[in-house]
C-alpha positions in Angstrom: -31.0 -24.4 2.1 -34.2 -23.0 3.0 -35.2 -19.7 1.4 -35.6 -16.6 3.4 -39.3 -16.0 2.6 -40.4 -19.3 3.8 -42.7 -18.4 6.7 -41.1 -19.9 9.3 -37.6 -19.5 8.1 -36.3 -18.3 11.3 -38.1 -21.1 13.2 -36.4 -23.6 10.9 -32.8 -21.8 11.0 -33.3 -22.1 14.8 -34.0 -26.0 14.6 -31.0 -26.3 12.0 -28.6 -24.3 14.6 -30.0 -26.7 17.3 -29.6 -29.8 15.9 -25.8 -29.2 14.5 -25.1 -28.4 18.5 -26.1 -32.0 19.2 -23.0 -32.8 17.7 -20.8 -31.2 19.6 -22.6 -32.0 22.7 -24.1 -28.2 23.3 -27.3 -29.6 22.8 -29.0 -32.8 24.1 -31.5 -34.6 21.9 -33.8 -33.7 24.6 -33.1 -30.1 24.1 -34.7 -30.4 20.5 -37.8 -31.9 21.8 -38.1 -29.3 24.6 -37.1 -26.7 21.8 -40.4 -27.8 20.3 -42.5 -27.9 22.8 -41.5 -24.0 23.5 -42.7 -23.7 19.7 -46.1 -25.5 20.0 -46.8 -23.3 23.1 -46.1 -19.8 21.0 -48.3 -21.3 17.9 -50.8 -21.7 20.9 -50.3 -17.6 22.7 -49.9 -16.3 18.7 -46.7 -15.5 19.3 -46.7 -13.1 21.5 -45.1 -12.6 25.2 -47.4 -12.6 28.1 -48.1 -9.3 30.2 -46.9 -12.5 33.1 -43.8 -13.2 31.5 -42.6 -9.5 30.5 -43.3 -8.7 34.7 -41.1 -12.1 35.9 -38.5 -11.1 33.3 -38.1 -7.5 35.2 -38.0 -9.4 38.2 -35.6 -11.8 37.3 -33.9 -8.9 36.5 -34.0 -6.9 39.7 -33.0 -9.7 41.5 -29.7 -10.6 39.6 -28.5 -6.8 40.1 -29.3 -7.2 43.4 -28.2 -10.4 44.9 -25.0 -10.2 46.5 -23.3 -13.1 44.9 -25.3 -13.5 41.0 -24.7 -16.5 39.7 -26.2 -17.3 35.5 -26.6 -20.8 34.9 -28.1 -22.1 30.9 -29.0 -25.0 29.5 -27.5 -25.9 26.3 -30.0 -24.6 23.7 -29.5 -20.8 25.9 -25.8 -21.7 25.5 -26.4 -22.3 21.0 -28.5 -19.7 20.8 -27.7 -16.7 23.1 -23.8 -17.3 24.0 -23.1 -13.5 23.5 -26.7 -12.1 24.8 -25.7 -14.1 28.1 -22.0 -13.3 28.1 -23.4 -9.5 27.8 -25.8 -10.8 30.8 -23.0 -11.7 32.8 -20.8 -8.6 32.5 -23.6 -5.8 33.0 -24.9 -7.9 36.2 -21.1 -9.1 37.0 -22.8 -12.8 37.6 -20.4 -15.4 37.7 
């Protein structure tokens, strides 16, 4: 069990979650290494979202309540670690 005031805690959770998703075939093994690589590059910003990325998010946005015919497609670490934050996704934008 890891303690709740370890420093990364949450990073470790997350990498816990991930890893018992291989198992049930969620998660690839190569969705832990790419899970990783995301980490290494937030070590590397500090953390923080870009001005970039917070401007392509609101245009990814714009886009899926626009397009005619929205369509949401994850990989498996989205599906293990945001299943209700997409399922919410898919009902405000009525994506299929």
């Amino acid at each position: 069990m890891i303690p709740i005031t370890h420093p990364r805690y949450r990073s470790l959770v997350t990498r816990e979650r991930l890893a018992s998703y291989t198992k049930t075939g969620i998660v690839s093994l190569e969705g832990l290494t790419a899970h990783g690589r995301g980490e290494a590059f937030d070590y590397l910003l500090g953390e923080e979202t870009t001005e970039s990325a917070l401007r392509a998010e609101k245009v990814a946005a714009a886009l899926l309540l626009s397009a005619s015919h929205p369509v949401i497609s994850v990989n498996g670490n989205t599906a293990a670690l945001a299943a209700q934050e997409i399922a919410d996704l898919q009902r405000a934008s009525h994506a299929r």
